[in-house]
C-alpha positions in Angstrom: 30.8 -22.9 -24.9 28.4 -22.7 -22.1 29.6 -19.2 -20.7 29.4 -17.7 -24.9 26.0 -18.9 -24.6 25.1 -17.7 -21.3 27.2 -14.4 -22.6 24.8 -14.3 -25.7 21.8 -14.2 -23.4 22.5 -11.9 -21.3 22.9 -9.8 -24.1 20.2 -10.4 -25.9 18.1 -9.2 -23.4 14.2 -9.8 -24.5 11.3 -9.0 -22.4 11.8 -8.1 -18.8 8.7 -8.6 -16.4 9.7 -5.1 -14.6 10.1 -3.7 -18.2 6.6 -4.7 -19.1 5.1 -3.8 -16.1 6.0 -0.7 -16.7 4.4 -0.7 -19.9 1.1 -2.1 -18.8 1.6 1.0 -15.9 1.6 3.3 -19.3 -1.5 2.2 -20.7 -3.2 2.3 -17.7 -2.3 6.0 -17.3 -3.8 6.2 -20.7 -6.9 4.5 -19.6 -6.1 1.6 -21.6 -7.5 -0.6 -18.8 -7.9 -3.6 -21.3 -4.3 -3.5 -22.7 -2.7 -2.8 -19.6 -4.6 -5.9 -18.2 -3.4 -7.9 -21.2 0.1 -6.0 -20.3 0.6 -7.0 -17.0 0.1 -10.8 -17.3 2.5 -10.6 -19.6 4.9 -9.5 -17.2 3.2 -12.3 -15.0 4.0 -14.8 -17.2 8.1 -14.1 -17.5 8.0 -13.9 -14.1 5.6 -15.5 -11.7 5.6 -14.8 -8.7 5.8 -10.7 -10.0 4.2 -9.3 -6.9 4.5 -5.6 -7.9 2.3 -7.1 -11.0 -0.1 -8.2 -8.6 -0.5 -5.5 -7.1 -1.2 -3.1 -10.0 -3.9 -5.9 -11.3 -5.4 -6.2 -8.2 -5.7 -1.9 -8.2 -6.5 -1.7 -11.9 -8.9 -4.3 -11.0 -10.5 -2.1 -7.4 -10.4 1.3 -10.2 -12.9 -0.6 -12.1 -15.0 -2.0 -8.6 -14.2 -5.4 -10.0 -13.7 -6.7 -6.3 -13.0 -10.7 -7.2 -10.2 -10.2 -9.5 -8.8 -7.6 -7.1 -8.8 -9.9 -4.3 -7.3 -12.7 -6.5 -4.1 -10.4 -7.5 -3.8 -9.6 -4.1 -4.5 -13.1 -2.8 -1.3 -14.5 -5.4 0.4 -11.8 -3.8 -0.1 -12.7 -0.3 0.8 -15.9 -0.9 3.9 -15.3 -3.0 4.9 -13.7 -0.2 2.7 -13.9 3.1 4.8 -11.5 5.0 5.3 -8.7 2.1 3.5 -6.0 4.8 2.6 -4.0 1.4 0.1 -6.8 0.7 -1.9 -6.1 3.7 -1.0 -2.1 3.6 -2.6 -2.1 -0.1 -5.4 -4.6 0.8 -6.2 -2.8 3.8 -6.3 0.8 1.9 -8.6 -0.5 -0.7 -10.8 -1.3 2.0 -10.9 1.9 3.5 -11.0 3.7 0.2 -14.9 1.7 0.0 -15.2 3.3 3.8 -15.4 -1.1 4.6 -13.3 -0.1 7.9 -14.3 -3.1 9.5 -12.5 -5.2 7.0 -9.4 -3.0 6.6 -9.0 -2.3 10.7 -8.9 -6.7 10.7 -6.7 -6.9 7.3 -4.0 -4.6 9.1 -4.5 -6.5 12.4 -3.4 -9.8 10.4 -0.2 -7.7 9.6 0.8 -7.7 13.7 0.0 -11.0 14.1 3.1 -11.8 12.0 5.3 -9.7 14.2 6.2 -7.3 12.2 9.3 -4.4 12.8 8.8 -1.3 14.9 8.4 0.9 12.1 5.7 -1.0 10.4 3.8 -1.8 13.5 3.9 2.5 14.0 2.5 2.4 10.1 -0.1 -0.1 11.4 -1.1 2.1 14.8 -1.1 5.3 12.3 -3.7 3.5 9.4 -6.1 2.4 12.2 -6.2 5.7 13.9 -6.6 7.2 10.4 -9.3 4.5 10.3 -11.0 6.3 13.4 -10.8 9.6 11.6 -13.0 8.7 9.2 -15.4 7.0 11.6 -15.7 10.1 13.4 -14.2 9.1 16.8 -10.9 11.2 17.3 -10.3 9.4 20.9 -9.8 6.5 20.2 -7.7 7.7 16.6 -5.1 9.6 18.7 -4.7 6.6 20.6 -3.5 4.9 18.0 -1.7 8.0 16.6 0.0 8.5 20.0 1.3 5.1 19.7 2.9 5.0 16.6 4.6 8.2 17.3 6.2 6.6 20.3 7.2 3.9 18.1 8.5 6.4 15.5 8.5 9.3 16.6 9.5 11.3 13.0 6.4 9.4 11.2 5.2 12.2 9.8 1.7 10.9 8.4 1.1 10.0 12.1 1.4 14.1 12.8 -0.4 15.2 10.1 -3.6 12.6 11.0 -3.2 13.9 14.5 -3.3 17.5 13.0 -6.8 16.4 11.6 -8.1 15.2 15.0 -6.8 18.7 16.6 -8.5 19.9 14.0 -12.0 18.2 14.4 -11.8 19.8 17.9 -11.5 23.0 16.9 -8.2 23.1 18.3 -6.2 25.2 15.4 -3.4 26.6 17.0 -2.5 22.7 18.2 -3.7 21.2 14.4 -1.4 24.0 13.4 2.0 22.6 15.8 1.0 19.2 14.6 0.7 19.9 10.2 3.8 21.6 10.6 5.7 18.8 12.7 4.6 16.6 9.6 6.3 19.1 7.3 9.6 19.2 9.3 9.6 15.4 9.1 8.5 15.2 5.3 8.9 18.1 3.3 
């Protein structure tokens, strides 16, 4: 009897987090920002500890400049799962995307301290030299960009932010070798 009922379940389907997620994505492509709210914890209520729910919250929420209930979707996020490195990749882009490079430099920083994998640790040495980019000082940028190519050395984002530095130089023919090392590694 149990396994018909657990037969009949499965069957039945019914509201899927990812399912409504997906939804609340929708609306907010329609600029819906209300309903896709409403949307998305829904999805957080079938499912918890969501954290791909979080995360759109917490951006629907930085859209909007709505920094407290960003930073409480990401916050649940981070501690659903404290060593997700998405958490401090998307926390650390929002802070950029407000030019608060301070912030974002230390959020990806907490990110080494948990030891991460060599890839990600390239993905961290690439985001702070993109971080110098912005703040004007290619230097110390392709030091960091250097690094994370020796770390992965077919991270094409790392030769594409180097092409900009070669760039801010004036050096073309070398921001030229670099863009087009990024486009042999990602088409």
């Amino acid at each position: 009897a149990a396994l018909e009922a657990a037969d009949r379940a499965i069957m039945a389907g019914g509201p899927f987090a990812r399912c409504v997620r997906l939804k609340g994505l929708c609306f907010w492509a329609q600029a819906e920002r209300e309903k896709a709210i409403s949307t998305l914890q829904q999805a957080l209520e079938l499912e918890p500890n969501f954290i791909w729910a979080c995360h759109t919250l917490a951006e629907i929420h930085l859209d909007h400049q709505d920094w407290p209930n960003a930073l409480r979707y990401f916050g649940r996020a981070a501690a659903i799962n404290p060593t997700d490195p998405g958490n401090h990749f998307l926390l650390a882009e929002a802070f950029m995307d407000v030019e608060a490079y301070d912030i974002a430099f230390a959020e990806l920083e907490k990110l080494r301290l948990l030891d991460p994998p060599e890839r990600i640790v390239a993905e961290i040495e690439n985001a702070q030299g993109f971080i110098w980019i912005q703040r004007e000082k290619p230097d110390r940028a392709m030091v960091h960009l250097k690094r994370a190519i020796r770390l992965e050395p077919e991270l094409a984002v790392a030769y594409y932010n180097m092409g900009l530095v070669a760039y801010q130089y004036q050096k073309h023919t070398q921001a030229e070798r670099f863009f087009k090392t990024a486009i042999k590694y990602d088409p």
